[in-house]
N, C-alpha and C positions, 0 to 999 in steps of 0.2 A: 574402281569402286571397291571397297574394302569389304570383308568378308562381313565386317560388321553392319556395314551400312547396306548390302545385300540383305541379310538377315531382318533389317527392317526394311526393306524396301517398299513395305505394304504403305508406310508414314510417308515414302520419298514421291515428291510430285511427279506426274508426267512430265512437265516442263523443264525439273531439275535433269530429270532422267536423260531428257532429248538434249539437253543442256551437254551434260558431261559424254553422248554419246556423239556429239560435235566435235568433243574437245580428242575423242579416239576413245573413249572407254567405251569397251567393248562387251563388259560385266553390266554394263547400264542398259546396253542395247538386250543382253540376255533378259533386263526383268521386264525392258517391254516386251518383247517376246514372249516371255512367261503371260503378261497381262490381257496382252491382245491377241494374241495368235487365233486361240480358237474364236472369236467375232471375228475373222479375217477370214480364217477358212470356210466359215459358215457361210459369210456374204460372197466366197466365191463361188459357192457352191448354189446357190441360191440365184447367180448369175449366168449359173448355166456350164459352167467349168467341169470338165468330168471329175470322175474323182482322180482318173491319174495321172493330171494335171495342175489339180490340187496342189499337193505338196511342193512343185516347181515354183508356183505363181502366189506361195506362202512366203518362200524359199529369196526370190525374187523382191515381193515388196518389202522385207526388211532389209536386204541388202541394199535396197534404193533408199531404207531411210537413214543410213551410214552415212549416205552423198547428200540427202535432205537433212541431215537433223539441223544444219548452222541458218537454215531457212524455215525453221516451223517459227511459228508465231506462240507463242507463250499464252497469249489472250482466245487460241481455236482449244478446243479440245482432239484431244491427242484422238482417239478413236476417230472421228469422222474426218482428221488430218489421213493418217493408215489408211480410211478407206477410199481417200480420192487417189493416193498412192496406187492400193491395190486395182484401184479402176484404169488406172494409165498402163499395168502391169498388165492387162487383161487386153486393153486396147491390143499393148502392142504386141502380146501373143497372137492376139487374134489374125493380125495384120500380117504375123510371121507364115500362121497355120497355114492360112486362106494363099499364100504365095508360092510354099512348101506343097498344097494340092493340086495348086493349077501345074506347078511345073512339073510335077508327078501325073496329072491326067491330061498333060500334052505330050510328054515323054512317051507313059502308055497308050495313050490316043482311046482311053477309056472315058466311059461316062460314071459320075458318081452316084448312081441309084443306089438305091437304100429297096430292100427287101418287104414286098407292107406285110403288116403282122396277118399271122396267120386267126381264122376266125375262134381259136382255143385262145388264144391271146387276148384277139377283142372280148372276147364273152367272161375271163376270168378279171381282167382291169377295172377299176373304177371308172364308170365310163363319164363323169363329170369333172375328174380328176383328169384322165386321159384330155379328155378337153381342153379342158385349160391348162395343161402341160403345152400340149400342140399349140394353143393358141400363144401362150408365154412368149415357147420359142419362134415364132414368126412375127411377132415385136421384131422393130430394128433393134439397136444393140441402142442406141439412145437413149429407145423410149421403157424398155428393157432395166437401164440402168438406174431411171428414173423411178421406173414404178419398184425398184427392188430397194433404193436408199430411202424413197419416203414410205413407200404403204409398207414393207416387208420387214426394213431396220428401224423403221419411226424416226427419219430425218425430218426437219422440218425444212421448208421450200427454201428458205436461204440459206440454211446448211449444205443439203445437196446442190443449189447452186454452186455455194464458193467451193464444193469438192470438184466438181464438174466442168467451174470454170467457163459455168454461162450466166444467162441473167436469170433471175428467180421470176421471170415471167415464162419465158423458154421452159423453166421445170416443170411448171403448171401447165403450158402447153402440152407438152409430153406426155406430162400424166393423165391428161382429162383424155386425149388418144388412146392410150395406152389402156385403160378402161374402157374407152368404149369397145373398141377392139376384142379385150378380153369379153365383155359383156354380150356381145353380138356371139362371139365365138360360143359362147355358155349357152345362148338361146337357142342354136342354132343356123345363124347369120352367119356370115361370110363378112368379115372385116367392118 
């Protein structure tokens, strides 16, 4: 891409962009980067990603859209393309992390308890926010994914499907779970 045609790259479509970042331009890949990056880290983070794994799994889904661009479709939009990307990114960290602890607390022959917060902790926290943080993360990663593409980024059921790569009845599944879930957790329920 020429300096010039960087310089407008505000006028150059997603699809040319993914186009010519197929073809090896790698100036093309910088302005998606420039466009999307922060919706990417957002929706990572929003999935549950710490922050300093963030930048790896930012880092990662563009690199994978190097090896994708000769397969995006011109007719999807480039953002909810990115973020079914970044969700495959996420899987398979997740798959990595989850492998890397087990054979870490068989090694140690330790158990992974987590410390409960002390009652200065509980009493300073939003405690309906604390809630539904806790309730968030004990979503499967699924149903997780689901309720953070449609209720969180405003995908709609067949968007998040084709990023997800299930049927758009599956997403509606998901989601109506994944509220109750949360809902139950808010009132005080258990699942």
């Amino acid at each position: 891409m020429s300096a010039a045609l960087r310089l407008a790259s505000r006028a150059v479509s997603d699809a040319e962009l993914l186009e010519a970042v197929a073809a090896g331009d790698l100036d093309a890949l910088g302005v998606i980067f420039d466009r999307y990056q922060p919706d990417v880290r957002r929706y990572l983070g929003r999935l549950g990603i710490p922050r300093e794994d963030v930048d790896d799994l930012v880092q990662a889904t563009f690199l994978e859209v190097v090896r994708a661009a000769k397969r995006f479709d011109p007719e999807r939009a480039a953002r909810s393309w990115l973020f079914g990307i970044a969700t495959m990114m996420v899987r398979r960290h997740r798959r990595s992390v989850s492998r890397a602890l087990a054979r870490l607390a068989k090694w140690a022959s330790l158990a992974r308890d987590e410390a409960p917060d002390t009652p200065a902790e509980r009493f300073e926290s939003n405690e309906t926010g604390r809630r539904f943080e806790l309730a968030f993360n004990e979503l499967s990663t699924k149903k997780r994914e689901v309720f953070t593409l449609v209720v969180v980024e405003g995908f709609s059921g067949e968007e998040a499907a084709r990023e997800l790569g299930i049927p758009v009845n599956t997403v509606w599944t998901r989601l109506h779970h994944a509220r109750r879930e949360l809902r139950a957790a808010l009132e005080g329920g258990t699942g």
